[in-house]
FIMI-231724 format. One line per 2 residues: number of its first residue (from 1); for each residue x, y, z of N, C-alpha, C. Coordinates in nm, 3 decimals. Each point is the difference from the previous one (the first is absolute). Example, Ala and Ser with C-alpha at 12.3 -4.5 7.8 and 13.67 -1.06 7.14 Angstrom:
<sites>
1) 1.319:-0.569:0.780:-0.089:0.119:0.000:0.090:0.120:0.000  -0.035:0.105:-0.072:0.082:0.119:0.006:-0.077:0.109:0.073
</sites>
This chain:
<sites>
1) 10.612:5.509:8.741:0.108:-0.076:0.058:0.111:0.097:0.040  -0.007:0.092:0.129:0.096:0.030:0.017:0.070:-0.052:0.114
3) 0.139:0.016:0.003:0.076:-0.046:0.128:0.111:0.069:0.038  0.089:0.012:0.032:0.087:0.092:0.057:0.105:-0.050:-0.088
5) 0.091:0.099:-0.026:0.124:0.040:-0.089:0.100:-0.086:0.023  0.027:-0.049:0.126:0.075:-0.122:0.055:-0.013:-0.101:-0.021
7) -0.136:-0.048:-0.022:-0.059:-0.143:-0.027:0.043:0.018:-0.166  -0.027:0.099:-0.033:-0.021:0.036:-0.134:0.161:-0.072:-0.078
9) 0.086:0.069:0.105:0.129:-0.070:-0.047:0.013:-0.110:0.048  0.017:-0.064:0.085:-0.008:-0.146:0.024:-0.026:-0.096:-0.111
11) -0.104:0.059:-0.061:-0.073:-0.081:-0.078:0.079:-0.036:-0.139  0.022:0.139:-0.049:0.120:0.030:-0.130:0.092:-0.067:0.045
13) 0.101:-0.016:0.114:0.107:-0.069:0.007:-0.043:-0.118:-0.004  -0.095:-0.055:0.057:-0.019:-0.153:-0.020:-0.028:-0.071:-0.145
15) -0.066:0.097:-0.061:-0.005:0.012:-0.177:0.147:-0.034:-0.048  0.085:0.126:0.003:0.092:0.014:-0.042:0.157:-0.116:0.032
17) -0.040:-0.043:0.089:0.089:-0.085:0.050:-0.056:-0.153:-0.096  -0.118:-0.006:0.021:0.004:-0.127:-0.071:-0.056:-0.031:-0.120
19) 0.061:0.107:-0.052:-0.001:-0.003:-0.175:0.179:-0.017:-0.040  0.099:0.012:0.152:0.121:-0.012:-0.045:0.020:-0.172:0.077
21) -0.065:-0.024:0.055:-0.014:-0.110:0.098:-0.071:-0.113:0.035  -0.020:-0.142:0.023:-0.111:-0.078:-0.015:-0.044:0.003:0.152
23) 0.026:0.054:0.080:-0.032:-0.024:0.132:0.021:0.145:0.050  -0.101:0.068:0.113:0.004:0.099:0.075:0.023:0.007:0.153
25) 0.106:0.037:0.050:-0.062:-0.012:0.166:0.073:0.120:0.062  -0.059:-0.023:0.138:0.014:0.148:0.043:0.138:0.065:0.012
27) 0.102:-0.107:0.001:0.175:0.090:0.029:-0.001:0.028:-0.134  -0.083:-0.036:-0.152:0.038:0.051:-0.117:-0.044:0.182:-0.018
29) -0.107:0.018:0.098:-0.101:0.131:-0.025:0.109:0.054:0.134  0.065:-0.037:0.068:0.092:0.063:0.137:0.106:0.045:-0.112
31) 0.067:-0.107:-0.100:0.115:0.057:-0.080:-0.014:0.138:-0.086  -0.139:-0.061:-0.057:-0.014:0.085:-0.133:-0.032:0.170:0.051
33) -0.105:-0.002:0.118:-0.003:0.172:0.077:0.096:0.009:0.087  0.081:-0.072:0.063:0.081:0.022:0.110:-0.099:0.044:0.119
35) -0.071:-0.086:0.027:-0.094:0.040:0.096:0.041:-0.102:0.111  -0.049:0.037:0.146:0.031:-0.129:0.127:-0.073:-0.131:-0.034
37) 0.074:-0.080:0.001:-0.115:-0.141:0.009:-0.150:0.008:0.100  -0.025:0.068:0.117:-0.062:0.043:0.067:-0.145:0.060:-0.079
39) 0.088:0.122:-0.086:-0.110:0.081:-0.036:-0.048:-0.078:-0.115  0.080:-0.091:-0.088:-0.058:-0.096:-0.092:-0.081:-0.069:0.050
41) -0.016:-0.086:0.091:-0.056:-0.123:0.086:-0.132:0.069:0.023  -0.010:0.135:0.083:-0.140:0.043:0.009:-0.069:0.087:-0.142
43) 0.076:0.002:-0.053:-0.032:0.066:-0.159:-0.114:-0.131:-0.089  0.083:-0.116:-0.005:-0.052:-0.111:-0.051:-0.133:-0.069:0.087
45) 0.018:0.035:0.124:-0.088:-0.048:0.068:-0.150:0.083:-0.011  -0.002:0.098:0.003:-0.078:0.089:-0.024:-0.052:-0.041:-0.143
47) 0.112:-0.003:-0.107:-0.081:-0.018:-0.124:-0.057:-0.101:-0.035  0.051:-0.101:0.058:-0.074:-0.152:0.052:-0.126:-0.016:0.033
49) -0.040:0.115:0.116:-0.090:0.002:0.075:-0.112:0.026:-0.098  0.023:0.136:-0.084:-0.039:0.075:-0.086:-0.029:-0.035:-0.115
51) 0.044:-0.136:-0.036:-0.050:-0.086:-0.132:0.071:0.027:-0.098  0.112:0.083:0.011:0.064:-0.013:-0.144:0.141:-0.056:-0.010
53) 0.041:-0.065:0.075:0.075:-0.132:0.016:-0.034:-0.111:0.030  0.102:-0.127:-0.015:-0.059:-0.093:0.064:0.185:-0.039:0.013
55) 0.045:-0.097:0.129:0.118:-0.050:0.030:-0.044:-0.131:0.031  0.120:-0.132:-0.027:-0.071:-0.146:-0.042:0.170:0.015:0.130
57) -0.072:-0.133:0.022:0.101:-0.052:0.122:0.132:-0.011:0.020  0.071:0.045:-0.164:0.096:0.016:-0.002:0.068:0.166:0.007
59) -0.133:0.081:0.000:0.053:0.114:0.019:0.013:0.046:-0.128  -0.030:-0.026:-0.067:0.003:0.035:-0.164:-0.163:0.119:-0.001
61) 0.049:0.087:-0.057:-0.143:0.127:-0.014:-0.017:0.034:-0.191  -0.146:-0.076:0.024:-0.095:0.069:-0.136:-0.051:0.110:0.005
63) -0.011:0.047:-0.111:-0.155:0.105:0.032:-0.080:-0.024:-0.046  -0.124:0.001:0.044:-0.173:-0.060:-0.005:-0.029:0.073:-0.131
65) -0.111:0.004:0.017:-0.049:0.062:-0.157:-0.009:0.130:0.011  -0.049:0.023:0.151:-0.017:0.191:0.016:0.134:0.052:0.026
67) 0.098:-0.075:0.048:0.137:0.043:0.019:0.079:0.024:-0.112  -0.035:-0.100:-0.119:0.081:0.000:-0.096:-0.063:0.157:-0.103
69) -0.121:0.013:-0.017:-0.060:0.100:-0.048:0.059:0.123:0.056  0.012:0.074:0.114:0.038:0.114:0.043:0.204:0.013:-0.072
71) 0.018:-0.120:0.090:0.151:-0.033:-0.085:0.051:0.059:-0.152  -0.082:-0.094:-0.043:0.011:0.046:-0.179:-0.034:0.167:-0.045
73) -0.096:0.043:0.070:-0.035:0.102:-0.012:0.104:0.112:0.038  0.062:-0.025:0.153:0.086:0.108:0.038:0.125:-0.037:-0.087
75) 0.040:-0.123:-0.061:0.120:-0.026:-0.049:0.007:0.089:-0.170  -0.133:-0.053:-0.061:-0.057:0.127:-0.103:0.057:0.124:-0.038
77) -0.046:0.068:0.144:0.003:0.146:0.007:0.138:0.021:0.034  0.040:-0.098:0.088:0.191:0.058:0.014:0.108:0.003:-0.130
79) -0.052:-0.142:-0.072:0.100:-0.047:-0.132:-0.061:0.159:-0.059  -0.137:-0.015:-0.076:-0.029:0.117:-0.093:0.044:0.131:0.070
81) 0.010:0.082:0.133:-0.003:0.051:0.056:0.201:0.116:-0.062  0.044:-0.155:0.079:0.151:0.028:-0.022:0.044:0.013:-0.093
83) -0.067:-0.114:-0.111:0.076:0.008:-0.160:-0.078:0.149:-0.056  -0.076:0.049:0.010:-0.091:0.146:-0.014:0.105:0.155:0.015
85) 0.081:-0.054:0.134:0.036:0.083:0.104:0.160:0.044:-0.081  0.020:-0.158:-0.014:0.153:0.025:-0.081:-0.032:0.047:-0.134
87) -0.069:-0.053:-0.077:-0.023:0.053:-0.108:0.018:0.153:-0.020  -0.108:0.106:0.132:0.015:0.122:-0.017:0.195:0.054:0.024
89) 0.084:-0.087:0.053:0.099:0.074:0.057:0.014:-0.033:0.116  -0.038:-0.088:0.068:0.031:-0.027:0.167:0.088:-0.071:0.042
91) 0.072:0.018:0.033:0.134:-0.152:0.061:-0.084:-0.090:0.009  0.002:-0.164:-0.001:-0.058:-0.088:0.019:-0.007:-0.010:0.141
93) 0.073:-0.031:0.066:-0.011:0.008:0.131:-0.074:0.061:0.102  -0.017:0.175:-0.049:-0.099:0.052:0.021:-0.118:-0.021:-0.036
95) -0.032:-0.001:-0.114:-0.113:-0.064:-0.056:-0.046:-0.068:0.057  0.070:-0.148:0.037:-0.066:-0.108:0.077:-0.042:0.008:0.140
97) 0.038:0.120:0.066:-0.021:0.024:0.114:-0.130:0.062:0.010  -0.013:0.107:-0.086:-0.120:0.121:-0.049:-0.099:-0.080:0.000
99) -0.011:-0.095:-0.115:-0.096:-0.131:-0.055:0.023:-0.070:0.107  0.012:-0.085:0.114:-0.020:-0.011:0.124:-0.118:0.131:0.092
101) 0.022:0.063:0.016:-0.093:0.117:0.054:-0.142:0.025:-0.075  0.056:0.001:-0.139:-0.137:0.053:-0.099:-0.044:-0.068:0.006
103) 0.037:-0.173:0.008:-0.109:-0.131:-0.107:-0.106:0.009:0.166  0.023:0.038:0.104:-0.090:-0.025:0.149:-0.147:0.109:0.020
105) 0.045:0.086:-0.108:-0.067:0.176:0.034:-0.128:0.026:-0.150  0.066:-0.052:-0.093:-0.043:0.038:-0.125:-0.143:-0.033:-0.066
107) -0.083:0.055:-0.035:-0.150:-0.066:0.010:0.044:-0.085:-0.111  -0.138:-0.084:-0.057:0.016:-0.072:-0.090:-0.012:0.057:-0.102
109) -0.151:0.088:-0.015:0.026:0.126:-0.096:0.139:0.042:-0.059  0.086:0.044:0.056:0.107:0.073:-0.011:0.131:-0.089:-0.036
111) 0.022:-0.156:0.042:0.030:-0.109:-0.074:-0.011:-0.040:-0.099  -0.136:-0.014:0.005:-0.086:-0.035:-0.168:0.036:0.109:-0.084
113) 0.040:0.125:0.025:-0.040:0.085:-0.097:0.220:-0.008:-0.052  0.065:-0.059:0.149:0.153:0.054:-0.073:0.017:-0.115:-0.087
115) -0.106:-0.116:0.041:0.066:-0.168:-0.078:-0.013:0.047:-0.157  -0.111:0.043:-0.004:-0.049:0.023:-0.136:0.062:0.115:-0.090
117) 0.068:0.094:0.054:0.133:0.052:-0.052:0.106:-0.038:0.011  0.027:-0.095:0.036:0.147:-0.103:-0.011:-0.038:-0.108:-0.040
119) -0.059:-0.012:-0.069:0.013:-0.197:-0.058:0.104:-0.039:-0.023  0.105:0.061:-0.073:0.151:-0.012:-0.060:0.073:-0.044:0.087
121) -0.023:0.099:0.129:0.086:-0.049:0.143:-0.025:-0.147:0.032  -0.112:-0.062:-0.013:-0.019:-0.112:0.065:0.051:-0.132:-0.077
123) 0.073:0.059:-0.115:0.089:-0.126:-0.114:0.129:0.013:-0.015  0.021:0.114:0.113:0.178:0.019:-0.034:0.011:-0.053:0.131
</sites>
């Protein structure tokens, strides 16, 4: 299952938004990246196309089962990623940016192997 780094985020924001939110739609994913409504509209459409959304007539966006899977996964590697990052000494901010870049690049191997030296991280 791979897909491009873009979709990749799309997906996390749509996660992330509606774990703070009961409803998703596209001026919420325009707020949250500061992206054009434009480039949202064909962003969603595409992932639509692509099966890992679905939008109901009100414009409200789920993610399917394969959408929600990649989601959780890149959201994973960013939370563990960043809290990892600060831990060593990193500004958070940076961190979260770094862990943005890494969670897209990083095998699973090499995931699996940092989760399992941070368990601690993943309860603070």
């Amino acid at each position: 299952m791979k897909i491009q780094e873009s979709a990749e985020n799309y997906l996390e924001t749509i996660l992330i938004i509606s774990l703070r939110q009961e409803h998703v739609r596209s001026i919420d994913i325009v707020n949250e990246l500061d992206f054009s409504k434009p480039s949202v509209s064909v962003a969603m459409k595409n992932l639509r196309l692509n099966g890992y959304i679905k939008m109901d007539t009100s414009g409200y966006i789920t993610l399917t089962e394969a959408g929600r899977e990649i989601a959780e996964k890149i959201y994973e590697r960013h939370t563990l990623l960043s809290k990892w990052l600060v831990r060593l000494g990193v500004d958070p901010e940076i961190a979260s940016k770094d862990a943005c870049r890494i969670e897209h690049v990083i095998s699973s191997e090499s995931f699996d192997a940092i989760k399992r030296h941070t368990k601690d991280i993943k309860e603070a």
